[in-house]
N, C-alpha and C positions, 0 to 999 in steps of 0.2 A: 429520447434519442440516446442510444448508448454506444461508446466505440470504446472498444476494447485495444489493447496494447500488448503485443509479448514481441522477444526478439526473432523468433520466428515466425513464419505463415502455419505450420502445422496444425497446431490444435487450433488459432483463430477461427480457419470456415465451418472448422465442425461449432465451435460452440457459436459459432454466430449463425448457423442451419437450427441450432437446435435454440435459439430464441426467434427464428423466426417465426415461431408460433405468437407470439406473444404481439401485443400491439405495439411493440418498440419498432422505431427505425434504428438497425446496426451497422455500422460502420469498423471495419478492421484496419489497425495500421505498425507496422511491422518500426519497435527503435530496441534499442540497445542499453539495458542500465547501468553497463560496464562504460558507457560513452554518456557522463552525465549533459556535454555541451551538444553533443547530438539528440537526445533524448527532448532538451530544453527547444531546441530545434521542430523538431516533428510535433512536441506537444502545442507550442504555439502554432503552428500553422493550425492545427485543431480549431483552440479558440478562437481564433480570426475568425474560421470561416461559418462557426455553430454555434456562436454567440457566450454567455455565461452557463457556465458548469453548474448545474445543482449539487454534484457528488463526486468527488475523488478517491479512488481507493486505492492504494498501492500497496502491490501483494508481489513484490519480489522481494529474491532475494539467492543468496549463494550457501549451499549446505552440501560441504564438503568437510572430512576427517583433514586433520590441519592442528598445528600447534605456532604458537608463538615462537618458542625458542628455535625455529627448522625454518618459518614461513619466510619467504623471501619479502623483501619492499616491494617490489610488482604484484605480489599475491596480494601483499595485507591493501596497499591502494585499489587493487582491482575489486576485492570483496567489499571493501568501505564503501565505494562507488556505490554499488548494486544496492546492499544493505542501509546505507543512511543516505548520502551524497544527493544520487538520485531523486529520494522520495522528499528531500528539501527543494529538490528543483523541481518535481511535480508540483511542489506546493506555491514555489514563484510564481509558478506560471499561472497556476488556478487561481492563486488570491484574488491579484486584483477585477478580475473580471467577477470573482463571487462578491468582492466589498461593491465593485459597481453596482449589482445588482441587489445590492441589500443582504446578501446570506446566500448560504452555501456550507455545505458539510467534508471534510478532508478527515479519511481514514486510515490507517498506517496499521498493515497485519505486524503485530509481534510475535512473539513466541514465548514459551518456558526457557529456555539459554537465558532470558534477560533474568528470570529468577533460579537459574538455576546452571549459571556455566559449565562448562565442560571444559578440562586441557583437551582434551581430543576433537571439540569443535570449540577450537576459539575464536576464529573469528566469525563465525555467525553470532557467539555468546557474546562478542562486544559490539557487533553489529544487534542485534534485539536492542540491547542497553541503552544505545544510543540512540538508536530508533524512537524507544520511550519516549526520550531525552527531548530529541526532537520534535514531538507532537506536545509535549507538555508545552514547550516554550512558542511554539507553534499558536498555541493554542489561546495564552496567554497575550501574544500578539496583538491576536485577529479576534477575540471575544468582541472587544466594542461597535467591531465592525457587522457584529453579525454572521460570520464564520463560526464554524465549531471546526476544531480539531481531536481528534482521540487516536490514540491507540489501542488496539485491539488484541488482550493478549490470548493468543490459542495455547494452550497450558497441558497439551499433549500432540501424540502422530497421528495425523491427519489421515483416515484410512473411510470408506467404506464400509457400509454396514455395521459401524462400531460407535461408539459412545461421538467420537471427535468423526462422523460423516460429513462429507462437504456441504450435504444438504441443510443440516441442521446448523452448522457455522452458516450458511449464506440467511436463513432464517433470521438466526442475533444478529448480522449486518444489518440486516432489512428494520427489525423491531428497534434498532441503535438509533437507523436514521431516522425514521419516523414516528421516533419518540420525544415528547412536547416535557418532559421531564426535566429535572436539574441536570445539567450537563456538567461528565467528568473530563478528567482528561486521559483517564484508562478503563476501558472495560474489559471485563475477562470473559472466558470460556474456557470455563473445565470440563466441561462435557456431561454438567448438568439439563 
């Protein structure tokens, strides 16, 4: 069973047409990562009604030219949201339903900003950073329980047809979670 989450309907029913091929039941539902207490909202009614999450993955985020010394306090709270805030409260909400159930796996896409910032996109670059930040301790947490946490760092632009295709990122997702391995709390993709 897989439900997918963006703040629009837009691209949901395509890509939930184009897993309809697959033996998954998909479920689409439209929250906002900018509204971390509405996000926390729509993702619990989820778990209520489809029981324990085997897998979480959170893949947003805000990637806008922006600087520290210019950015307003509504910008820098509004990107913080999206970029870390959020994917902590995706993670309240999924724990305890994965420790009831023995395990569960929590994903957090990073980027190269967290190794590599930029003045010209700062707050994504401290948004990665802490995003890290956040699945390490995350991760630390929830290990005894039987949770994994990681972060995922994509360590270039994410394009088609090129070394970083989305196919081959959703491929290292795949082989991350279903791998019986020692478990970190960062993996990367550079586009080997």
């Amino acid at each position: 069973h897989v439900t997918l989450v963006a703040r629009s309907t837009d691209g949901l029913a395509k890509l939930a047409d184009a897993l309809s091929d697959t033996s998954a039941a998909v479920d689409t539902l439209t929250a906002d990562a900018s509204d971390p207490e509405g996000l926390r909202a729509r993702l619990a009614s989820v778990y209520a009604s489809s029981g324990a999450p085997g897998l979480l993955v959170y893949n947003a985020s805000t990637l806008a030219p922006d600087s520290l010394l210019t950015s307003d306090v509504a910008h820098l709270h509004e990107t913080y949201d999206v970029d870390v805030v959020s994917a902590v409260v995706a993670a309240q909400v999924a724990a305890p339903a994965m420790q009831a159930a023995g395990g569960g796996t929590i994903l957090f896409t990073g980027g190269g900003f967290a190794d590599h910032p930029l003045p010209a996109l700062a707050t994504i670059s401290l948004g990665k950073a802490a995003l890290r930040s956040a699945a390490t301790m995350l991760g630390a947490d929830l290990a005894g329980d039987g949770v994994r946490v990681a972060s995922i760092t994509i360590a270039g632009q994410v394009a088609p047809g090129t070394a970083f295709d989305p196919e081959r990122i959703a491929q290292t997702y795949w082989t991350i979670v279903q791998s019986d391995d020692a478990w970190q709390a960062e993996f990367r993709f550079d586009g080997n």
